[in-house]
N, C-alpha and C positions, 0 to 999 in steps of 0.2 A: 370411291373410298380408297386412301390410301393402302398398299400393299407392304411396302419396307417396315419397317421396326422404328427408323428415321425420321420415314415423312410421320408415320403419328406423332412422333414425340415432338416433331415440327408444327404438328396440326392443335395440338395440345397446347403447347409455349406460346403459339402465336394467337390462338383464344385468348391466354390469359394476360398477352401483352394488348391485346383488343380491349379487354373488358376493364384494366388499369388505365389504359389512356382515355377511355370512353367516360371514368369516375373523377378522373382528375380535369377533364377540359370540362366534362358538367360543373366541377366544384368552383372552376375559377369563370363558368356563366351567371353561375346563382348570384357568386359574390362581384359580378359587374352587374347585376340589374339592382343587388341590396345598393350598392356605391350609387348608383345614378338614381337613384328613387331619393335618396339622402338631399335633403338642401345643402346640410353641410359636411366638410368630407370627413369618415371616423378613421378610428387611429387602425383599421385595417387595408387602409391606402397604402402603407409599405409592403404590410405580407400579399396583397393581391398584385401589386406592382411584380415582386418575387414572384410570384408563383406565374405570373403572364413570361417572366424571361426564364425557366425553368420548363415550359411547355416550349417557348421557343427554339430552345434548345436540342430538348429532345424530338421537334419536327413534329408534336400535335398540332400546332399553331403554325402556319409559315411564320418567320422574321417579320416583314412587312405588317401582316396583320395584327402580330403582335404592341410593333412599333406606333401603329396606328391607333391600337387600344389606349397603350402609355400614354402617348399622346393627348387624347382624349381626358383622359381621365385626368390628367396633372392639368391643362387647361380648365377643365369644371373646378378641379381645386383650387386652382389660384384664384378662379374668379368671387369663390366663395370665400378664401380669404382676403383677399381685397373690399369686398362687399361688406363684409363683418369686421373691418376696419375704417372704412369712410365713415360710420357714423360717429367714432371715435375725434374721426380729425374734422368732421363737417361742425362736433361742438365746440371744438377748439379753436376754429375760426369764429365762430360766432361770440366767445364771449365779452361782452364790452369792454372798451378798452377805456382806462380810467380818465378822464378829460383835464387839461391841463387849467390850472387857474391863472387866471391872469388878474396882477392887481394893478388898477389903476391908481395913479401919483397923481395926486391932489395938489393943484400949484395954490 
């Protein structure tokens, strides 16, 4: 146990800087397993995007792993929008194309 006046208030502030970054790296866990359980990506991809370089920042996250998250996650995005666009342009190519008439001249 600390003895100074100091270190308590040291031992005190840095619980409570423990128990903040302990709530906020859980908050942006929960909201990467909601995002990856999702087929397609919701309109909470920006603020969890934010909140991964906000942790990186303040050194809960290293950089790297952060980077890697990002990563990750804007890949599953694009691929679901790509996906939930092919079938748009898979009917576009399919649809008949009008056939030209041809008239035959009767001699």
């Amino acid at each position: 146990m600390a003895n100074h006046k100091s270190a308590i208030k040291r031992t005190r502030s840095n619980e409570a800087k423990r128990q903040r970054n302990r709530y906020q790296a859980k908050t942006v866990r929960t909201l990467l397993k909601k995002e990856t359980q999702n087929e397609v990506p919701t309109d909470d991809l920006k603020k969890l995007l934010s909140s991964i370089d906000k942790l990186a920042k303040k050194n809960i996250f290293h950089k790297n792993k952060a980077s890697n998250l990002k990563s990750k996650l804007m890949k599953r995005a694009n691929k679901a929008r790509a996906a939930a666009a092919a079938p748009k342009a898979a009917v576009a190519e399919k649809a008949p194309k009008a056939a030209k008439k041809t008239t035959s001249k009767a001699k």
